[in-house]
gemmi code that builds the backbone of each chain (N, CA, C; Angstrom):
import gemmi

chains = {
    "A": [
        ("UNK", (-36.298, 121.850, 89.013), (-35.246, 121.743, 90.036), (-35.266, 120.320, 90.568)),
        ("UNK", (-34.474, 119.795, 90.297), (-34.374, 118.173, 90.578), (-34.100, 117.892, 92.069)),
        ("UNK", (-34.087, 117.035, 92.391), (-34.423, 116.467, 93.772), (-33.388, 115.814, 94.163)),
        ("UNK", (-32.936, 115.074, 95.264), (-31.831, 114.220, 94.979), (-32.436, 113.265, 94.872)),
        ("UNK", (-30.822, 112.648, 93.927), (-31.163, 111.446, 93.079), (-29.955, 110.509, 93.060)),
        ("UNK", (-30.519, 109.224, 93.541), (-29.952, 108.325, 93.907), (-29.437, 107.121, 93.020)),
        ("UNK", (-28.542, 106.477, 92.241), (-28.643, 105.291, 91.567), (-27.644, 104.309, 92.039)),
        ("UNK", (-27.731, 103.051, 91.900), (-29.263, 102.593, 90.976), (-29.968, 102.460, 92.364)),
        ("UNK", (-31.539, 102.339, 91.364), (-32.654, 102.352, 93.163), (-32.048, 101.020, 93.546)),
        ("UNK", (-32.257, 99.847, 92.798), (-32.245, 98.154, 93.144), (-30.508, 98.088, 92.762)),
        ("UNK", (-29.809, 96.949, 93.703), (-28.467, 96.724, 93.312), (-28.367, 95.212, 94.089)),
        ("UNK", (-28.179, 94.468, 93.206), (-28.007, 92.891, 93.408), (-26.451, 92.619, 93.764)),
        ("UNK", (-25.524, 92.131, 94.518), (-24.498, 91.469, 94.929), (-24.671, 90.028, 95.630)),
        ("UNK", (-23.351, 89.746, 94.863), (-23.110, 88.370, 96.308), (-21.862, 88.736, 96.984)),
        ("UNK", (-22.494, 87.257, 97.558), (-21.700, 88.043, 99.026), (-19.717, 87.929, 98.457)),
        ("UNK", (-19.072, 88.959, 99.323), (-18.076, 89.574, 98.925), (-17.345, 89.943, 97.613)),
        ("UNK", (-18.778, 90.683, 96.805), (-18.400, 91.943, 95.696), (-18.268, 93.398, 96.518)),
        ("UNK", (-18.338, 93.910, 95.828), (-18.477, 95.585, 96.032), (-19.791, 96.140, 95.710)),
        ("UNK", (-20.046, 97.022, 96.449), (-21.550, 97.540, 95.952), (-21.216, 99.003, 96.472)),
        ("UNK", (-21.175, 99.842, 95.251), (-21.171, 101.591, 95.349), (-22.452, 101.936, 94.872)),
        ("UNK", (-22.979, 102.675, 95.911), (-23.742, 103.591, 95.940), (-23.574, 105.032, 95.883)),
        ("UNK", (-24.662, 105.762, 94.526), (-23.906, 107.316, 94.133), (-25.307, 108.200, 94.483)),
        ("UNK", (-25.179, 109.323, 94.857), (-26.107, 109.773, 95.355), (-25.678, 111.592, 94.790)),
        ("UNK", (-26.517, 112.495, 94.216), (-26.526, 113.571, 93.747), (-27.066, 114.381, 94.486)),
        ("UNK", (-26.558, 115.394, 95.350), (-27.500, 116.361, 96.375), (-28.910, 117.240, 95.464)),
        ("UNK", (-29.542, 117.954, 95.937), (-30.068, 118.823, 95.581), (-29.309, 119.719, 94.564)),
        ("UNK", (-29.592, 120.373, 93.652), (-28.482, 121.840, 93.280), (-28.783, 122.731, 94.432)),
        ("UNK", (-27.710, 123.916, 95.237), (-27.532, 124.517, 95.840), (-26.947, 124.076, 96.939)),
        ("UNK", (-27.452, 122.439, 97.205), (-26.710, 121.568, 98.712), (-25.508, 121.069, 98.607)),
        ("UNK", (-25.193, 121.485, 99.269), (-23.466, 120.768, 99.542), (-23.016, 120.347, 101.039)),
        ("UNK", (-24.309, 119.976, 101.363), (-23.893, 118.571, 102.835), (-24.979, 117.549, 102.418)),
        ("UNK", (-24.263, 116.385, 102.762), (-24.782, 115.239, 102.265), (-24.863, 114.119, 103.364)),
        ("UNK", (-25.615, 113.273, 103.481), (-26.082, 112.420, 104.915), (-26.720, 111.020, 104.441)),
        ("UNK", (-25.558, 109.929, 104.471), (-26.548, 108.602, 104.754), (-27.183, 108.275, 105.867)),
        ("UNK", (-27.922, 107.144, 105.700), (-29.065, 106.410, 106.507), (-29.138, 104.912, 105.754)),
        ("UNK", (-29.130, 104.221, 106.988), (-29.405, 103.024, 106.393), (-30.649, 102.387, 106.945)),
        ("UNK", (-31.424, 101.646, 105.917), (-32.680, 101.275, 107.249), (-32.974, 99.988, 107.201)),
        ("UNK", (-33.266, 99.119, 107.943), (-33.541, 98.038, 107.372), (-34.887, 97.794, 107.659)),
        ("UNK", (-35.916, 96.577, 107.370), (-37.258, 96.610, 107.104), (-37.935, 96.898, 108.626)),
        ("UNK", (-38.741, 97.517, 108.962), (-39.654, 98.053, 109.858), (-39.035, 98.575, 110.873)),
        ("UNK", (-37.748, 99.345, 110.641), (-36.931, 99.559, 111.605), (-36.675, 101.630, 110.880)),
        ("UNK", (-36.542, 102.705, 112.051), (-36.086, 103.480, 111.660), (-34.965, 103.862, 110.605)),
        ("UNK", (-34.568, 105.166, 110.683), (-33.064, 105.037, 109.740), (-31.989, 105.672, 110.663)),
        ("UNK", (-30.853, 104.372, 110.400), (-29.997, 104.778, 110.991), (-29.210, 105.631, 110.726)),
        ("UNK", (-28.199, 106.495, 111.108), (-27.560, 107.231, 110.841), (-25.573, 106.861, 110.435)),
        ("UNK", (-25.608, 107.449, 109.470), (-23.959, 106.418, 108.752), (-22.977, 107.314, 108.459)),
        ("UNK", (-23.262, 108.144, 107.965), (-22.180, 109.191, 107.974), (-22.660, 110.992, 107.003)),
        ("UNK", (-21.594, 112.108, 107.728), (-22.154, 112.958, 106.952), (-20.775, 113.751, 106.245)),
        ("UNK", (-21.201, 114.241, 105.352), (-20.013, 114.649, 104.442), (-19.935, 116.142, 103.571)),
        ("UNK", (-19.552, 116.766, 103.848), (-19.561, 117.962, 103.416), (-18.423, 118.117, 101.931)),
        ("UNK", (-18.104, 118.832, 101.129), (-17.766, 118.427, 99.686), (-15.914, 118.406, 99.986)),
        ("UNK", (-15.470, 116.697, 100.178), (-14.366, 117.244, 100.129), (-14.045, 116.876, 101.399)),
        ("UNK", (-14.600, 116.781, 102.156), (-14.770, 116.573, 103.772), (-15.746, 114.963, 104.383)),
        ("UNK", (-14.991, 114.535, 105.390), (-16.181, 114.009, 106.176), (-15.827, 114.435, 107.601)),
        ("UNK", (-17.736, 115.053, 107.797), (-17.591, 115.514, 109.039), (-18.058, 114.806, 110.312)),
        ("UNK", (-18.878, 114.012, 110.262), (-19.051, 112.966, 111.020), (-19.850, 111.441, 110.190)),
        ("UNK", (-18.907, 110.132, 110.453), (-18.617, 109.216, 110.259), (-19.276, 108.201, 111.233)),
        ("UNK", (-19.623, 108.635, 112.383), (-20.233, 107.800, 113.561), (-20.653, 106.953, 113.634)),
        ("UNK", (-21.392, 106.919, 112.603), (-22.313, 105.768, 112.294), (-21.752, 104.604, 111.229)),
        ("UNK", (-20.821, 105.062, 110.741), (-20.267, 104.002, 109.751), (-19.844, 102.855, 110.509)),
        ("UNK", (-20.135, 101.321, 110.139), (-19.515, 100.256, 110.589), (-17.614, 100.455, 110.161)),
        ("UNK", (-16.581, 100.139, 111.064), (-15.160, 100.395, 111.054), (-14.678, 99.941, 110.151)),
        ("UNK", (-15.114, 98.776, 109.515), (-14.309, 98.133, 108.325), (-15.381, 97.945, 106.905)),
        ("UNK", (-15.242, 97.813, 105.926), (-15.381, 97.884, 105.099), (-16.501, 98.528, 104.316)),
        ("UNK", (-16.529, 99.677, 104.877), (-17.233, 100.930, 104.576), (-16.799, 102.306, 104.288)),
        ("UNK", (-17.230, 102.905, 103.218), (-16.530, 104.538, 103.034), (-17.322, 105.064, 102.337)),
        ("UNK", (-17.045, 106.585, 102.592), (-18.131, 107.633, 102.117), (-16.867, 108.313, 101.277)),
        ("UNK", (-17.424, 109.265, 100.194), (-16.725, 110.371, 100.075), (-17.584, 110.914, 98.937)),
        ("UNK", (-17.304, 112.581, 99.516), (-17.990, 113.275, 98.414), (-17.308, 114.315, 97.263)),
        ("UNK", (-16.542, 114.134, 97.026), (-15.830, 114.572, 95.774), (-15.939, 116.089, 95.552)),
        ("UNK", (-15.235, 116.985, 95.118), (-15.448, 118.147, 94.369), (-16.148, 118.162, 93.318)),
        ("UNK", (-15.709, 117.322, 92.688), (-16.650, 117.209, 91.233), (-17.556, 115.649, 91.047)),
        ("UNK", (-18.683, 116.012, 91.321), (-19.528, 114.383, 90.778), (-20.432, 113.888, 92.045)),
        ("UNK", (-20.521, 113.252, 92.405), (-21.754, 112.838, 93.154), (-20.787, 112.049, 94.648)),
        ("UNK", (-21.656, 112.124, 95.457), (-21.175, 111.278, 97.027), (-21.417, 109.830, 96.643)),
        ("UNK", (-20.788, 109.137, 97.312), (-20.825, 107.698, 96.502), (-20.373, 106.723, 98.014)),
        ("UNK", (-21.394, 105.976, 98.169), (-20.806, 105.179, 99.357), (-20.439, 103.626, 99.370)),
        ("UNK", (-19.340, 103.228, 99.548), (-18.467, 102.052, 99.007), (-18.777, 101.092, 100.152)),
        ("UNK", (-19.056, 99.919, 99.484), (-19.762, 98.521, 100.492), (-18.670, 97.521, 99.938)),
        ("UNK", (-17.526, 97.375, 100.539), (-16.557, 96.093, 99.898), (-16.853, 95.101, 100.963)),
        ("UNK", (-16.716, 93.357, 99.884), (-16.937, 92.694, 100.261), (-18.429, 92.354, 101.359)),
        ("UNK", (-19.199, 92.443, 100.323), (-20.468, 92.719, 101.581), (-20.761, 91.135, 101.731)),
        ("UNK", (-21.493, 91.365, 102.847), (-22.390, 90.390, 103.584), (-23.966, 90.406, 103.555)),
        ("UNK", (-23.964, 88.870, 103.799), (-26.310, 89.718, 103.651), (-26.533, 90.267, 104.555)),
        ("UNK", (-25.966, 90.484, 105.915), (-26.177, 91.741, 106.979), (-26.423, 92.876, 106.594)),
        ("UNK", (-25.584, 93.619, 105.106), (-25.478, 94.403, 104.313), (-27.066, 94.693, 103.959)),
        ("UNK", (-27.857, 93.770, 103.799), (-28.914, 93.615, 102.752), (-30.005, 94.747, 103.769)),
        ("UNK", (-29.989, 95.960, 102.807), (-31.318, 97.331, 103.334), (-31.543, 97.979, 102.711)),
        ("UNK", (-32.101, 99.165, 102.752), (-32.197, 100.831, 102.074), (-31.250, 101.227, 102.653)),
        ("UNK", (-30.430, 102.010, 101.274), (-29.513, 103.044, 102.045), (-29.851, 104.366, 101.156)),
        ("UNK", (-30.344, 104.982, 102.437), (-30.754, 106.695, 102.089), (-29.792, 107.500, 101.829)),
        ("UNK", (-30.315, 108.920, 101.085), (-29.169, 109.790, 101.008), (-29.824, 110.804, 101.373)),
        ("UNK", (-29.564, 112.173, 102.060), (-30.294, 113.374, 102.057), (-29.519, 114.763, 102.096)),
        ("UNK", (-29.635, 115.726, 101.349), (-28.727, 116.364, 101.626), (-29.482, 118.269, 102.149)),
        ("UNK", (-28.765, 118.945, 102.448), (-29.754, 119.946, 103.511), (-28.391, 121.395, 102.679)),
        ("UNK", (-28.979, 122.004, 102.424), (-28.276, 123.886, 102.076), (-26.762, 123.856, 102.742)),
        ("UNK", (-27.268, 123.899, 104.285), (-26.397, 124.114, 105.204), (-26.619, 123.056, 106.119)),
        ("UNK", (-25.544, 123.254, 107.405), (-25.305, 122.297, 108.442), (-26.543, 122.518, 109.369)),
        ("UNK", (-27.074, 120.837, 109.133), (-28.400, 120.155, 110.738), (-28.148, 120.900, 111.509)),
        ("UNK", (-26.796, 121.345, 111.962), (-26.575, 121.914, 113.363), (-27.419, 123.564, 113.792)),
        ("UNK", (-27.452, 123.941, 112.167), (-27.802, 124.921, 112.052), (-29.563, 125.318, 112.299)),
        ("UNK", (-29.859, 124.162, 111.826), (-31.596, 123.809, 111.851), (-32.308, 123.746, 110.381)),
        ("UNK", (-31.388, 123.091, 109.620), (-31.680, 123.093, 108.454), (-32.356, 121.549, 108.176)),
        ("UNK", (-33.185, 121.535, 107.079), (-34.058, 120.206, 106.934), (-33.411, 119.578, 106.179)),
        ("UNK", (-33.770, 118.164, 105.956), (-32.733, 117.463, 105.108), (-34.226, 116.866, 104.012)),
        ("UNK", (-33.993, 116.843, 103.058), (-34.402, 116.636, 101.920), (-33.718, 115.166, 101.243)),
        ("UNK", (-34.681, 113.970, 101.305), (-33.913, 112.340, 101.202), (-34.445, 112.376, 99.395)),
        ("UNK", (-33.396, 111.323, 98.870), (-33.836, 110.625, 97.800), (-34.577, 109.341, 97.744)),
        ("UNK", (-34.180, 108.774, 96.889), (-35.341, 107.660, 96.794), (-34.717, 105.988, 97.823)),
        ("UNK", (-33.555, 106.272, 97.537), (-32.877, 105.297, 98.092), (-32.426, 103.861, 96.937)),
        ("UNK", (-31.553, 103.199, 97.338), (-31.146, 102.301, 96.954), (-31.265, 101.026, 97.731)),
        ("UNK", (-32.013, 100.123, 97.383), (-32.445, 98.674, 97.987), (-30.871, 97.812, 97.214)),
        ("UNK", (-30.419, 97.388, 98.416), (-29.479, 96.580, 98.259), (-30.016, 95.976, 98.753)),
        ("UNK", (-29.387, 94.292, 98.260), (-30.041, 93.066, 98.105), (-28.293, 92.120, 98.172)),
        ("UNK", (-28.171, 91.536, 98.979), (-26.558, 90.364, 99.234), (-27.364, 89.030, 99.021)),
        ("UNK", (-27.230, 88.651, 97.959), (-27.583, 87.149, 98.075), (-26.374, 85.833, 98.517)),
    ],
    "B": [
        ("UNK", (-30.892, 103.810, 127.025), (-31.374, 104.434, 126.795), (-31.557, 104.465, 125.160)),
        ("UNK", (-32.722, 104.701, 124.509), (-32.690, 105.231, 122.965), (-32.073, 106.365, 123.226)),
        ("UNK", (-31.903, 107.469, 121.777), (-31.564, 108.679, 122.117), (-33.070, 109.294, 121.087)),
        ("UNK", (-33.800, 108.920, 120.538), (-34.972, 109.182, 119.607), (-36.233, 108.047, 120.067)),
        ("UNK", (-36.965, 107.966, 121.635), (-37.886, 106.593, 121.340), (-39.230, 106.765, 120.943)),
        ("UNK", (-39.937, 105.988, 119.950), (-41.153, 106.174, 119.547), (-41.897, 104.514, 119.494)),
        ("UNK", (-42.702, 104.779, 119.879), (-44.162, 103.728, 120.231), (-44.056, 103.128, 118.729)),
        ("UNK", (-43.614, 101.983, 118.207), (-43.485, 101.545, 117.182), (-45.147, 101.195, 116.375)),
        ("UNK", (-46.091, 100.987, 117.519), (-47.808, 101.073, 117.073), (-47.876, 99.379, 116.376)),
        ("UNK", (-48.569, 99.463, 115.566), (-49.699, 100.356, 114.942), (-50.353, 100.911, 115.533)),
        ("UNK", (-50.523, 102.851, 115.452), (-51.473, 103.183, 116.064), (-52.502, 103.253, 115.428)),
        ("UNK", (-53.625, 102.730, 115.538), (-55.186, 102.560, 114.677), (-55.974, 103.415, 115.113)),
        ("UNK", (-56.831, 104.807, 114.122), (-57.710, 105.414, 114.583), (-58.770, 105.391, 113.353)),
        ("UNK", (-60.244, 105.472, 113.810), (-61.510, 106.302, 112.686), (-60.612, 107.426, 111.782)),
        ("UNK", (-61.185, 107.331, 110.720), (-61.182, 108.023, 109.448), (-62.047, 109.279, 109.927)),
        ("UNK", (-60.973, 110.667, 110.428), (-62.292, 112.009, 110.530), (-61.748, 112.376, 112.107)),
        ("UNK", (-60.899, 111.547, 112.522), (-60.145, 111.602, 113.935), (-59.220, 111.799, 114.567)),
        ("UNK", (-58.943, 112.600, 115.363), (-57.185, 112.777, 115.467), (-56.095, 111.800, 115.749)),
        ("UNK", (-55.150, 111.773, 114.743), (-54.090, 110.779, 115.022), (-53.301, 111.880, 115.994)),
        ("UNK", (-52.122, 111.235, 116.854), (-51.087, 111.715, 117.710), (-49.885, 110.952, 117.700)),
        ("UNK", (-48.904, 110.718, 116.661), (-47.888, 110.248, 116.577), (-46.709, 111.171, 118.100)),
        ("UNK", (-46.237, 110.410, 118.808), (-44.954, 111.350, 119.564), (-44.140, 110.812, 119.723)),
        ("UNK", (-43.044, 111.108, 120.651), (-41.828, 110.759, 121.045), (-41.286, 111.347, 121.600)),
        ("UNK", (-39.906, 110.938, 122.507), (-39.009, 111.298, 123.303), (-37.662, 111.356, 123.135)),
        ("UNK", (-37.118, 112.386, 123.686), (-35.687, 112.116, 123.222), (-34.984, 112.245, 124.156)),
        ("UNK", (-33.636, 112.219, 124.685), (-32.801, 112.267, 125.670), (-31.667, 113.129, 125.782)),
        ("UNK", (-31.533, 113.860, 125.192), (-30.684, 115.064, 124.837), (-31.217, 116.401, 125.064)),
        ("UNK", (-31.215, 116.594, 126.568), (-31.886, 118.127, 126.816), (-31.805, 119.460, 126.351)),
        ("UNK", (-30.278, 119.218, 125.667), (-29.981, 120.817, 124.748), (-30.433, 120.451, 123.901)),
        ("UNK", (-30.850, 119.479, 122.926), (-31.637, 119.556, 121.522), (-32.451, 120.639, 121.386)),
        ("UNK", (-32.187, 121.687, 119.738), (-33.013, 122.591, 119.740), (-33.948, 122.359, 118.467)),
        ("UNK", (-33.546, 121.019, 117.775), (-34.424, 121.335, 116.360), (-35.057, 120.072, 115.840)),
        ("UNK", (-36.706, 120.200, 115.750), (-36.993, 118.850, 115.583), (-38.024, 118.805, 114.783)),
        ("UNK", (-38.120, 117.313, 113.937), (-38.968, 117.262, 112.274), (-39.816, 116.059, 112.772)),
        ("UNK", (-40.945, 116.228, 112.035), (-41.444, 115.217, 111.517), (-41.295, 114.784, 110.233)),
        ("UNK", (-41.275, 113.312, 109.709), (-41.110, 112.375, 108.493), (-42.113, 111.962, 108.694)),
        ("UNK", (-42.678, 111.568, 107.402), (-43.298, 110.943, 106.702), (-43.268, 109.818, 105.892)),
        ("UNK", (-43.151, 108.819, 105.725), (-42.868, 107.405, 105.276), (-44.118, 106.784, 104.711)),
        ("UNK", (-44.379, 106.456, 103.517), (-44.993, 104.933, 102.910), (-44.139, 104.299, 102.766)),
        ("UNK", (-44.957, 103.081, 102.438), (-43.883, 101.561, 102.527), (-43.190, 101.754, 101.045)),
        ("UNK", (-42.055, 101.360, 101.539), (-41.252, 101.245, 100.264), (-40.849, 102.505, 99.544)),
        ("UNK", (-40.843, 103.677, 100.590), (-40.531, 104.952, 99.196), (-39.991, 105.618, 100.643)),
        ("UNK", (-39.399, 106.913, 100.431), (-38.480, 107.882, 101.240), (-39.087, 108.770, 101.834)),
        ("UNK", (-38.192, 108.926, 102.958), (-39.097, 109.833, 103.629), (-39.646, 111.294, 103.327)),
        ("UNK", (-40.357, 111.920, 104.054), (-40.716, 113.262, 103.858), (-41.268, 113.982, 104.711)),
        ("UNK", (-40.535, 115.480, 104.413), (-40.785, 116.083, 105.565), (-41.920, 117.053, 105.785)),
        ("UNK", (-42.816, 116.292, 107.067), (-44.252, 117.368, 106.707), (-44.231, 118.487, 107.996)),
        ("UNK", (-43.363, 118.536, 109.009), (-43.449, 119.680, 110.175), (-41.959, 119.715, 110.576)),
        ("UNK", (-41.808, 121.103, 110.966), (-40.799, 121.091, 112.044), (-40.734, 122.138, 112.791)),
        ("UNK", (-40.267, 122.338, 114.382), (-40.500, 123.055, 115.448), (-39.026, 123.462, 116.327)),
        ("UNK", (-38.792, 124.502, 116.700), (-37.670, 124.930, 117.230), (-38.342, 125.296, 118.451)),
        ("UNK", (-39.375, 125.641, 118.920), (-39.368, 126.441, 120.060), (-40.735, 125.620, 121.032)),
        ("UNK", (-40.722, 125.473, 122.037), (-41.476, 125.392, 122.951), (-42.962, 125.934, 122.731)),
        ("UNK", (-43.843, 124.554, 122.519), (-44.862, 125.307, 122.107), (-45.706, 124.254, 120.545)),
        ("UNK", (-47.057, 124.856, 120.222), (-47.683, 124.151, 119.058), (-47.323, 125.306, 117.931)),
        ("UNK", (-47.094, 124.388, 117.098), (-47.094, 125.159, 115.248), (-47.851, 124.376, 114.469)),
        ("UNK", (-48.358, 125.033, 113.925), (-50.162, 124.225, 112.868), (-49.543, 124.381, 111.483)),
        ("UNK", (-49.816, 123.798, 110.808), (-49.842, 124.098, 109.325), (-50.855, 122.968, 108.852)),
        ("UNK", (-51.731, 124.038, 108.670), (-52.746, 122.885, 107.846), (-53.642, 121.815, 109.157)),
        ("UNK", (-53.911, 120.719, 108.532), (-53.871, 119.719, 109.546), (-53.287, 119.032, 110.486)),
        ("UNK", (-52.308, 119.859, 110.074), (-50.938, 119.425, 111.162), (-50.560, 120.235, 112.028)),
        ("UNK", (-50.188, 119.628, 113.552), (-49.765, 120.826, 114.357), (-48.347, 119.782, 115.307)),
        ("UNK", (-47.584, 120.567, 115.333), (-46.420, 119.692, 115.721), (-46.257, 120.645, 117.792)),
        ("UNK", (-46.498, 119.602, 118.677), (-46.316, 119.694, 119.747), (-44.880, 119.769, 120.454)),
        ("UNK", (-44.169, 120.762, 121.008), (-42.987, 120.532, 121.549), (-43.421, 121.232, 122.991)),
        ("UNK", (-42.310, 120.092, 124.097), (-42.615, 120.565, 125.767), (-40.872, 119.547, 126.139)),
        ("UNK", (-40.123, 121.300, 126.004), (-38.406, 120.608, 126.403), (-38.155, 120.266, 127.277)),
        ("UNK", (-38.901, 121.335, 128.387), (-39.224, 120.460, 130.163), (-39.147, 118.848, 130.010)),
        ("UNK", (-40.304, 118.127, 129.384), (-40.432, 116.972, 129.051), (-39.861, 116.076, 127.865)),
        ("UNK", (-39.412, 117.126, 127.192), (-38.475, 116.342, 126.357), (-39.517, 115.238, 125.385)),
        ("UNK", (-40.648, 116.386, 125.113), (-41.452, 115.210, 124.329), (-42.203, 116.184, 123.267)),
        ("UNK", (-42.535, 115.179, 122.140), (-42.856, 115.872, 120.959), (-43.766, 115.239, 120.435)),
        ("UNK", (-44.945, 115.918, 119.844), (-45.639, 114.749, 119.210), (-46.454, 115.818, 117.803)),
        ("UNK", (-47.086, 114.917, 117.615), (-47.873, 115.422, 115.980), (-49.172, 115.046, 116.446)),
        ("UNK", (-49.845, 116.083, 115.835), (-51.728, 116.275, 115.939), (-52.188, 115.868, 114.516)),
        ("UNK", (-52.672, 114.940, 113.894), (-52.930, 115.343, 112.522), (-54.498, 115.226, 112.518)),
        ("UNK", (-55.011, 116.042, 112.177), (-56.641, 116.617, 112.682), (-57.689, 115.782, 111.381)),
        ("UNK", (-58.381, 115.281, 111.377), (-59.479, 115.090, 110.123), (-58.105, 114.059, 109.901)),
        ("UNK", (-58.257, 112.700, 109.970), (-57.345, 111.728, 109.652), (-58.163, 111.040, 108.657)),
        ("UNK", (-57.115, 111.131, 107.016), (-57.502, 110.416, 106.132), (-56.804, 109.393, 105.686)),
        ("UNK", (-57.477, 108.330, 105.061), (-57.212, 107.080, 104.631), (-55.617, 107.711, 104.138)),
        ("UNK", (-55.572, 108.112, 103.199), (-54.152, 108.748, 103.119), (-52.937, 108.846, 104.118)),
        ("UNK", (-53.426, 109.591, 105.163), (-52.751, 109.620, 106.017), (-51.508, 108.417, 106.802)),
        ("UNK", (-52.197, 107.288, 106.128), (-52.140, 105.655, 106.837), (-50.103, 106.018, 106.313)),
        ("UNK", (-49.273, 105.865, 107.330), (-47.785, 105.857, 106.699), (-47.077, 105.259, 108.043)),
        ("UNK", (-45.971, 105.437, 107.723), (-45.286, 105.639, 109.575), (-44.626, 106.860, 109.774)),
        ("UNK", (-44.749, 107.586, 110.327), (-44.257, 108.793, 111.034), (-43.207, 108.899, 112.047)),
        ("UNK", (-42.090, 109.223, 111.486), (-40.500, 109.220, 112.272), (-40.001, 110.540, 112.675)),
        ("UNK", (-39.949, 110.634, 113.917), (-39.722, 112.070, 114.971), (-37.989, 111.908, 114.501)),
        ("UNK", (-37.747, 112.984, 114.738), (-36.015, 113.131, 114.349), (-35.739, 114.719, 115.072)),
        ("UNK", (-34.383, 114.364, 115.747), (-33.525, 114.836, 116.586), (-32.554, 115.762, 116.300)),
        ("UNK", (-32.347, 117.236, 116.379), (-30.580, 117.451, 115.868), (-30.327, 117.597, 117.488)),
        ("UNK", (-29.090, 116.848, 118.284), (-28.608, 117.098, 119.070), (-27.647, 118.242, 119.391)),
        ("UNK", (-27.785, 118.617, 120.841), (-26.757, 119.918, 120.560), (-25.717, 119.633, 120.246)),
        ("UNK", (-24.840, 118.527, 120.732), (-23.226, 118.340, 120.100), (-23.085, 117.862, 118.770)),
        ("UNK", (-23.998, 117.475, 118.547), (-24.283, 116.202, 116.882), (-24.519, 117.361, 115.951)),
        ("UNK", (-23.745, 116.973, 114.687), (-23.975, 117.622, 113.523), (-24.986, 116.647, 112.723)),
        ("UNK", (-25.895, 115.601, 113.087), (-26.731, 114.916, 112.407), (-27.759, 114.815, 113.197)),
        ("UNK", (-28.945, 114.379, 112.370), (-30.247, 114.086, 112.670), (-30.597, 112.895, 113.159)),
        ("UNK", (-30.826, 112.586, 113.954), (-30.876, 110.912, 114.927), (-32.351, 110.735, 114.646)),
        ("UNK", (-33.323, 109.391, 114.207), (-34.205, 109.537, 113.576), (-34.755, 108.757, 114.876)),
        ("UNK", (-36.055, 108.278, 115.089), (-36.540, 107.603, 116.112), (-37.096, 106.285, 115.398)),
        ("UNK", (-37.689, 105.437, 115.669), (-37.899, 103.688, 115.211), (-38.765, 104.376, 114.051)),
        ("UNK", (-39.713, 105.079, 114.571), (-41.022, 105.738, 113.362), (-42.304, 104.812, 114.120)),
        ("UNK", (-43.589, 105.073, 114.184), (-44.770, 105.373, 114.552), (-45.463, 104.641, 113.103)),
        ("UNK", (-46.223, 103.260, 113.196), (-46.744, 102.973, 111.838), (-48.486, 103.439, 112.190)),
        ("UNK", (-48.771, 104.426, 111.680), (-50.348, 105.453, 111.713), (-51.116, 104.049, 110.648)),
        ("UNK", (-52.435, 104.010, 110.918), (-53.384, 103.125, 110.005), (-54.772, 104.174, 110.412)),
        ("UNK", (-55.159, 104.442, 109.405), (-56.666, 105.295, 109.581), (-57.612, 104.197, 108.826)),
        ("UNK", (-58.736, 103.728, 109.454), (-59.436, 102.925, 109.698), (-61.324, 103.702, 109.120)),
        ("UNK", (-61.421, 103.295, 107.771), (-62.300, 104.105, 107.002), (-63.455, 104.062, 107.397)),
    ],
}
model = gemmi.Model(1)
for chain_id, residues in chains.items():
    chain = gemmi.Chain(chain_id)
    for i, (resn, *xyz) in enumerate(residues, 1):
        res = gemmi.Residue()
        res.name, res.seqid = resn, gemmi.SeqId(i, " ")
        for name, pos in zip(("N", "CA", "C"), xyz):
            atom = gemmi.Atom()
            atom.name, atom.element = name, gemmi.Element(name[0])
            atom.pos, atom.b_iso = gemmi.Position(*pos), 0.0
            res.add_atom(atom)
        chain.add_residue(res)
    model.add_chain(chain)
structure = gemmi.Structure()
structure.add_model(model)
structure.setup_entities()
């Protein structure tokens, strides 16, 4: 039973490419949750997405950021035109049912983006 | 205000000794709360979690909750070199459909 799984772990850009990040829940999960962290700092919270849905976004910076998680295929989170501000881990975790509910979230490995 | 604050540390203890990672949160209806687990450079993981007022043990671990105080912490008993990670308290708020994580707690067990 596979885990979620994140690619690619490492992703190199300069500054103002695109950098998508794809992230695969658990099998059985179908809510999905970034985090972004940067070095010795907690993880922040970026957005959460249910299949088809986003249900809270809060955390996403307003411009040039998007989540979406598709019916078919993996959640994938879109970094246009990045900046080295950009440059962290961005987590993925996804949980059965809704946090609200008291459900645990289960993270992947993450993806180290890197803006040179 | 944080809404998740934790003692960023290093907290340094003997190898064989109780560590006490905790934290605070600011959201008095919060009903559901985890501990993470972190080494450097790899994802988190989840080793406790507590809904109700009160200690829950598993193992070497016993996760402390007091909602009066709005504070939570982790016991980890017989602290091994292993143990050495940072430890991040996390939040579900009552209005929030997400988990608000706290800075994380960097633990060093000292052989």
């Amino acid at each position: 039973n596979a885990g979620v799984m994140q690619n690619p772990r490492h992703l190199v850009r300069r500054r103002g490419q695109e950098a998508r990040l794809r992230c695969s829940p658990m099998k059985g999960h179908s809510h999905v949750y970034w985090y972004r962290q940067l070095p010795e700092e907690g993880l922040k919270f970026m957005v959460y997405l249910q299949k088809e849905n986003i249900i809270d976004e809060s955390g996403m910076p307003k411009e040039r950021f998007s989540a979406e998680f598709p019916k078919e295929g993996p959640s994938i989170l879109r970094i246009q035109q990045v900046v080295r501000g950009d440059s962290a881990a961005y987590f993925c975790a996804s949980s059965p049912g809704a946090t609200g509910a008291g459900e645990k979230l289960f993270f992947g490995s993450g993806t180290q983006l890197s803006v040179l | 205000q944080k809404e998740v604050e934790q003692n960023s540390g290093p907290l340094s203890v003997p190898e064989g000794a109780i560590a006490s990672p905790n934290c605070t949160y600011s959201d008095r209806g919060s009903q559901s709360f985890f501990w993470y687990r972190q080494y450097s450079g790899k994802s988190p993981e989840l080793i406790m979690f507590i809904y109700s007022n009160g200690d829950k043990e598993d193992g070497r671990f016993t996760a402390q909750l007091n909602k009066a105080s709005q504070y939570v912490s982790l016991l980890i008993r017989d602290s091994q070199p292993s143990d050495s990670a940072t430890y991040l308290c996390a939040v579900i708020y009552s209005s929030a459909s997400k988990i608000i994580f706290g800075s994380g707690t960097r633990l060093s067990i000292r052989p």
